[in-house]
C-alpha positions, 0 to 999 in steps of 0.5 A: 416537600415543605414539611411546616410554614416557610421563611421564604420561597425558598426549600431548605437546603440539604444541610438544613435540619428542622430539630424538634424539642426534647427533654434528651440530649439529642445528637445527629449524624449526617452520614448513612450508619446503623442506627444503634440503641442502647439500653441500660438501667440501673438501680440508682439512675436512669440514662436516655441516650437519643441516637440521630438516624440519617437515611441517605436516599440518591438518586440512580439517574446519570444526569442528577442526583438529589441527596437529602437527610432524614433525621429521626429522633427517638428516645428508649428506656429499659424495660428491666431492672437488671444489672448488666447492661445490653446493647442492641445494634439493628439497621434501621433501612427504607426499602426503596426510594421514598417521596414523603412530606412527613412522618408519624412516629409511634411506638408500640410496646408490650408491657413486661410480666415484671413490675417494679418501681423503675417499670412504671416510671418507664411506663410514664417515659413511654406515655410522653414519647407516644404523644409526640410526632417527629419532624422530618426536617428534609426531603428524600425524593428517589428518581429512576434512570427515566426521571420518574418519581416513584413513590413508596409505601410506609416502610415498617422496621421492627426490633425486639429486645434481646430477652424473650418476651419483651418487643418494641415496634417502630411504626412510619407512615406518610402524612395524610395531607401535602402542603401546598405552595404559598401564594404567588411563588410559581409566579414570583418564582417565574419571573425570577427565572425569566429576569435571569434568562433575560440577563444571560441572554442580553450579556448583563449580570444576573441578580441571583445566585445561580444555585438558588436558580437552580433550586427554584426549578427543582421546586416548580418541577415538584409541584408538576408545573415542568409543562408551563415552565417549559413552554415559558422557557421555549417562549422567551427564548424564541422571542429572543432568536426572532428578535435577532433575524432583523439585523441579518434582514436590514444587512446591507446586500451589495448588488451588482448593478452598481456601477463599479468595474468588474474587480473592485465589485468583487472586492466589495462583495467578497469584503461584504461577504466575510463581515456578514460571516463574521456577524452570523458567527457571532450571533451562533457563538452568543446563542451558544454560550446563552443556551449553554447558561440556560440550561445549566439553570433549568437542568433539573427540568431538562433530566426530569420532565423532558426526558420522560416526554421522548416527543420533545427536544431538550433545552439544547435541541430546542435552542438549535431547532429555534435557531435554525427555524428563525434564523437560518432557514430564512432563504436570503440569511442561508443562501448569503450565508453559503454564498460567502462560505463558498466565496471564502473557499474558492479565494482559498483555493485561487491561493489567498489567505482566509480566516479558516477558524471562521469557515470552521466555525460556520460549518460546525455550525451547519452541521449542528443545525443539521442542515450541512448537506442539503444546504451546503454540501451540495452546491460545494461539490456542484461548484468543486467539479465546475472548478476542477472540469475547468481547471483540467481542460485548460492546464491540459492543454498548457502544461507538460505531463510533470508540472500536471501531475505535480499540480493535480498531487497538490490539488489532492493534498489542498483539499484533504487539508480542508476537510481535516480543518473545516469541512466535515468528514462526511465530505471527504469521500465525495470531495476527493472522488470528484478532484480525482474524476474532473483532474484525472480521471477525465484525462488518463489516455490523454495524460498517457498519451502526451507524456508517458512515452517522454517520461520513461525514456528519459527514466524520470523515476519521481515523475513515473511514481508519483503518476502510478499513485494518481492513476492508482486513486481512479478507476481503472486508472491502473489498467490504462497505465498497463495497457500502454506500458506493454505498447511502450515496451513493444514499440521501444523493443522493437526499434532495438530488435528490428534494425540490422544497423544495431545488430552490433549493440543489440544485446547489449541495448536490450540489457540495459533496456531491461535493467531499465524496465525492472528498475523502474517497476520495483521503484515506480510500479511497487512491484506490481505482479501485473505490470511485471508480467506485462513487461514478460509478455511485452518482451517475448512478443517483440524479441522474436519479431525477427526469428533467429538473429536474436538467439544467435546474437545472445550466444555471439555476446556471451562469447565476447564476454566469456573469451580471453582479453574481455578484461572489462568484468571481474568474476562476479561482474560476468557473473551477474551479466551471465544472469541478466543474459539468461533472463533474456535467453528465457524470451527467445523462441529458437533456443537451438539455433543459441545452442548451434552458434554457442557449440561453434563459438566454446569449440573456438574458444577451447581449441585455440585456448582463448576461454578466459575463465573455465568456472565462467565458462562452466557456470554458463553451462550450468544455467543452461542446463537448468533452463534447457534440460541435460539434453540441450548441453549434454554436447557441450559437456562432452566438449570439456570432457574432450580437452580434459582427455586430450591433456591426459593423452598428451602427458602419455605422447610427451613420454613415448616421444621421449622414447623416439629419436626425433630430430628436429625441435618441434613440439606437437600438442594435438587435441582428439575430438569426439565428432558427435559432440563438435560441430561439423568442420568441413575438412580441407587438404593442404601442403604441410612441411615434410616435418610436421606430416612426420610428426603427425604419422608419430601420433597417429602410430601412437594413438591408433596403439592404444585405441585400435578401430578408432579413425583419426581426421586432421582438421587443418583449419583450427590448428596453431602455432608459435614461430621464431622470427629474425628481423632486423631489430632483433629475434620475435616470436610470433602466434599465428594459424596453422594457414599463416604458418605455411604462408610465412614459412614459404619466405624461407624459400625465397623472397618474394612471391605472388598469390598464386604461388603461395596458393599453389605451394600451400593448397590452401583454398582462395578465400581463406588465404586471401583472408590468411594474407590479409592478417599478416599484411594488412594488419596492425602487425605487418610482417609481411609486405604488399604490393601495390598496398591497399586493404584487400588482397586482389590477384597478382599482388605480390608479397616480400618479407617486412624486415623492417618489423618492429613490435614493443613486445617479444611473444606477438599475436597476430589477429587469428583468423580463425576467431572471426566468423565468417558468412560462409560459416554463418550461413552453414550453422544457420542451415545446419540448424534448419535441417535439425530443426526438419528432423525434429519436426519430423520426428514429432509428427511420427510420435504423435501419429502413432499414439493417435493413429488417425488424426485431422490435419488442424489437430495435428498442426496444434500438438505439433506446436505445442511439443516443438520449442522453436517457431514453424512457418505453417509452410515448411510444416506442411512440407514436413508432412507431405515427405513423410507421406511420400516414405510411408509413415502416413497417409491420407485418409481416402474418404476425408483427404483432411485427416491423416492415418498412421501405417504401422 
């Protein structure tokens, strides 16, 4: 690469050129271009014209690239004497990357077939230049991607003339011989190098320039002298990185065995501690920075000779490998070392402040001498689960499930902080597991148990959240949480359903429990498809501990709601909690037993004129036939269609009384009922006045003509009036039962009379008019008078007219009776519905026989549960089938008495 003598050491730069001398004018280019010759001749004179040619080789490799120009000068004349001038234009190109010292030049030429005076001048022309040699004043070295240097053959171009005949060649070949170095420069250049490693590495300036550096190491390389450089470039820097273990060695390590109390030792050795972390950052810092300078001057090496040796580490690796064998695998210096850092961490996480910038830097620094996870990682994680293990069993004990939670969330954010500021990312997932594990995944039933029950009673909505996401981050975490979240709804739904004192405001109770329970899923759970089907479950389960009271409080409830004077909803309020009672009517068992006491309770409301809403009422009806079936309402349908028809009767009945010559002015309103579609009404005979059993022989000549084979059945006990009364305060108006009526028209005939007149005028029977006089003289509107007083009516007590009565309000309503249920009418609902409940039954068995024809007794007891909608005892089933035994629906089978047949 040193073409001729050297001025110094030193290789010329790329810049440099090495000009030969010529009788021409010679020009130079420094940019790759064609190369172009021109040839002229002229009569009178000749011109030579030298073209500098400047092939540009760079190397493809990514780490460096070396540039260097070729200049070639040549001169030419023309072979002809022609007149007009020719210009040919040819590249002139090296085929590949070429590593040459220099170059002989000659060129060949053809003589013409002309001959004339200004040919055999060119012929001398030619002579001289044949005899000269061009100097190469740079070198072009080409390097593969691998830092090979590929050496190439003579590169040939050729040109010819534009005429035929006439051809020039330009021949290139290497020089036979390579110059050698001069004397001593691979060890003066050596030394160079080593005084600049020398500066670099004791912080002091350095005496050359950095370029000329660079440049002596790309000569050495040149010469195959990279493996010595090498070895003395490792050399000096291990000498230097042993020479720095003495000070981490001589470092002063406090003992315990001084005589200090338990806290100032702590404090010193922490104190201790942090200054030798300071003064094994700095050093890391300084072999850093010096490796970094170093290798900036030995690149050339570091991208040619040690990448194509794969078994050693670069100039960086080798400063880590250096660093790490002499200086932090010494036992004493690592495990100080760790001991600190952990130190640091664990003062960090008792809630002091630390320099994090130094843990950060250590850590890097583990982790690039790649010795992070045997040396640190896992004692960090060893003394991370000994921390937590303690921490959890104690605040356990201390503190409430809130603050517990609170803290073990804190916890969790405290150390993803810390892997994002110091630690490395590979820690995360163990870091975070064992947190996780030793604060909860140690004590999910325990957690559960103290304090899951307080949290929803109290609906601690935030608390309840943030414990579903906790319990969400373990294993299984989510499946204990579920299973004592049925047993909460259960437990709690249960002490609703169970107790008869809260039969009142169970319904109710059970709304609001559910709305609870809802919210708190959609909130606190994120609507978990689990937790939602355990509620269902959970539901289901407890509302049917106790058979048939649930069912017949829900149709009870809704009758409150949907009966005349419930001024407490607007339209879409009794909406809404028509909906909410559906959802709860969906968990009972024994629908029919809701469908029996809401048939009695609309029949109340429609026949006394006490529904406050025919859309509610209609509404609800709807929603049941959608859950239920057209069957299930197909009664309570043709309950309506009943009143709608009654009205229509009554318009006809108003015009044929007009017709009759009635005296007296009663107004009669009868409703027809369809007895199929209403519920049974045991018929009772009383004592009416002479006018109203007139009027009722008027209707039924009337009704009887229209529709002929029909039988009519007064039913007294649901009939009502309105009576004018006089008292001392002025005229009243006063809506009262068809019972209380008879009773208060007696005080017509007299003034005073005893029980047992009044029973014996009326014919009413005696718990309905003790009930009957209860209203009228017990009650807030006391019309009537009784004496002795008291709150029930015993026999022999006596009843005189109150004149005295008074009342703000004209039209009065005295409490209807007949709106309250009684026992005996609970009672007889409830046995109305045990004997439907038989025939379905019954009427079950029979369908399954005859499809089956023979069947044993178990098979049987199981398709009969699977077709009925309520619970059976397996008692009265039992029962069931032994009577259709006894009427010949079926019988048992002679050889097995456990299997049944079917008698046609």
């Amino acid at each position: 690469m040193f073409p001729t003598g050297f001025s110094s050491p030193n290789p010329p730069t790329a810049a440099q050129e090495v000009r030969p001398a010529t009788d021409g004018n010679t020009s130079t280019s420094s940019s790759c271009k064609k190369r172009k010759l021109n040839n002229s001749s002229n009569s009178n004179s000749e011109k030579e014209e030298f073209d500098s040619i400047s092939s540009c080789t760079s190397s493809p490799s990514k780490n460096t690239s070396s540039s260097s120009s070729s200049v070639i000068t040549t001169s030419s004349c023309s072979s002809s004497g022609v007149a007009s001038n020719h210009h040919l234009q040819k590249k002139l190109r090296f085929e590949d990357s070429v590593d040459f010292i220099g170059l002989d030049v000659k060129m060949a030429e053809e003589s013409s077939s002309s001959s004339s005076p200004a040919a055999s001048s060119q012929q001398q022309h030619q002579q001289q230049l044949k005899n000269k040699s061009l100097l190469i004043s740079s070198v072009a070295v080409g390097h593969h991607a691998n830092g090979l240097t590929k050496a190439a053959s003579s590169t040939v171009s050729s040109f010819a003339n534009s005429k035929p005949g006439s051809a020039k060649k330009l021949v290139i070949k290497n020089f036979k011989d390579k110059p050698k170095l001069p004397e001593n420069y691979t060890d003066e250049t050596w030394q160079k190098l080593k005084e600049a490693v020398e500066a670099i590495q004791n912080s002091t300036s350095i005496k050359y320039n950095l370029e000329e550096l660079y440049q002596a190491v790309e000569n050495l390389c040149s010469y195959k002298i990279s493996a010595n450089l090498y070895k003395q470039l490792r050399q000096i820097c291990e000498d230097h990185i042993k020479a720095q273990i003495h000070q981490f060695r001589e470092y002063p390590f406090l003992s315990s065995s001084i005589n200090h109390d338990f806290l100032n030792d702590f404090f010193m050795d922490s104190l201790d501690s942090v200054l030798f972390l300071k003064k094994i950052d700095k050093c890391w810092q300084d072999h850093c920075r010096q490796m970094i300078m170093i290798r900036s001057i030995f690149l050339f090496l570091d991208r040619t000779y040690v990448l194509q040796n794969s078994m050693l580490p670069s100039i960086w690796d080798m400063g880590l490998e250096l660093f790490r064998t002499h200086i932090i695998s010494d036992q004493k210096v690592q495990n100080k070392t760790i001991d600190g850092i952990l130190l640091l961490i664990e003062r960090e996480r008792n809630g002091e402040a630390i320099d994090r910038s130094l843990l950060r830097s250590l850590l890097s620094m583990l982790s690039d001498l790649q010795i992070y996870q045997d040396s640190f990682e896992h004692r960090f994680l060893e003394e991370t689960n000994r921390l937590y293990a303690a921490e959890g069993q104690r605040l356990m004990q201390e503190r409430e499930v809130p603050e517990y939670l609170h803290h073990v969330n804190k916890r969790l954010e405290e150390e993803a902080d810390r892997i994002i500021t110091y630690l490395d990312q590979s820690t995360q997932k163990p870091l975070i597991a064992t947190v996780e594990k030793q604060l909860l995944g140690e004590h999910l039933t325990a957690i559960l148990q103290k304090g899951l029950n307080h949290l929803l009673d109290e609906n601690r909505i935030q608390d309840l959240s943030l414990l579903y996401q906790l319990f969400s981050r373990v294993r299984g975490g989510v499946q204990v949480l579920l299973q004592h979240w049925i047993e909460y709804i259960k437990a709690f739904g249960s002490t609703i359903v169970i107790n008869p004192e809260k039969d009142k405001t169970m319904v109710q109770e059970l709304l609001d429990f559910k709305d609870k329970v809802d919210h708190i899923i959609d909130v606190c759970f994120l609507k978990n498809e689990k937790f939602v089907n355990a509620m269902k479950e959970a539901f289901e389960t407890f509302i049917n501990k106790r058979p048939n009271k649930p069912a017949e409080l829900i149709a009870k409830y809704v009758d409150s709601k949907l009966r005349a004077g419930n001024k407490e909803a607007t339209d879409e309020e009794l909406e809404k909690m028509l909906d909410k009672i559906m959802i709860i009517f969906r968990f009972i068992y024994g629908k029919d037993v809701f469908e029996a006491f809401y048939k009695k309770d609309l029949a109340k409301r429609l026949l006394v004129g006490k529904s406050a809403s025919v859309d509610a009422e209609k509404s609800m009806l709807s929603k049941l036939k959608h859950e239920c079936g057209a069957a299930f309402t197909s009664k309570l349908e043709g309950m309506f269609k009943d009143m709608e028809l009654s009205k229509d009767i009554m318009i006809q009945f108003k015009q044929y009384m007009q017709n009759q010559n009635v005296p007296g002015n009663i107004e009669l309103t009868v409703n027809i009922l369809t007895m199929g579609y209403w519920p049974t009404y045991v018929p009772m005979e009383v004592h009416l006045p002479p006018e109203m059993v007139k009027l009722q022989e008027i209707f039924k000549t009337f009704y009887l003509g229209k529709h002929s084979g029909r039988k009519l059945q007064w039913q007294s006990t649901l009939g009502h009036c309105v009576l004018k009364a006089e008292f001392k305060e002025g005229k009243k108006e006063l809506q009262v039962s068809l019972f209380q009526t008879l009773v208060l028209l007696m005080f017509n005939e007299g003034e005073e009379f005893s029980l047992e007149e009044i029973k014996q005028a009326t014919g009413i029977e005696d718990g309905e008019l003790r009930r009957t006089l209860q209203s009228l003289a017990c009650g807030k509107a006391r019309v009537l008078t009784k004496s002795p007083k008291g709150k029930d009516v015993e026999d022999g007590d006596k009843f005189t007219c109150n004149d005295d009565f008074r009342h703000k309000l004209f039209r009065i309503k005295i409490n209807q009776i007949q709106m309250k249920e009684t026992v005996e009418e609970q009672a007889s609902t409830t046995e109305r519905v045990f004997q439907d409940r038989q025939y379905q039954i019954d009427a079950a068995i029979v369908r399954i026989m005859k499809m089956r024809k023979t069947l044993s007794h178990n098979l049987l007891v199981s398709e009969v549960y699977n077709q009925l909608k309520f619970p059976v005892k397996p008692a009265d089933l039992k029962k069931r089938i032994e009577s259709l035994i006894d009427r010949d629906y079926m019988e048992r089978d002679k050889e097995n008495p456990n299997q049944y047949n079917y008698i046609a």
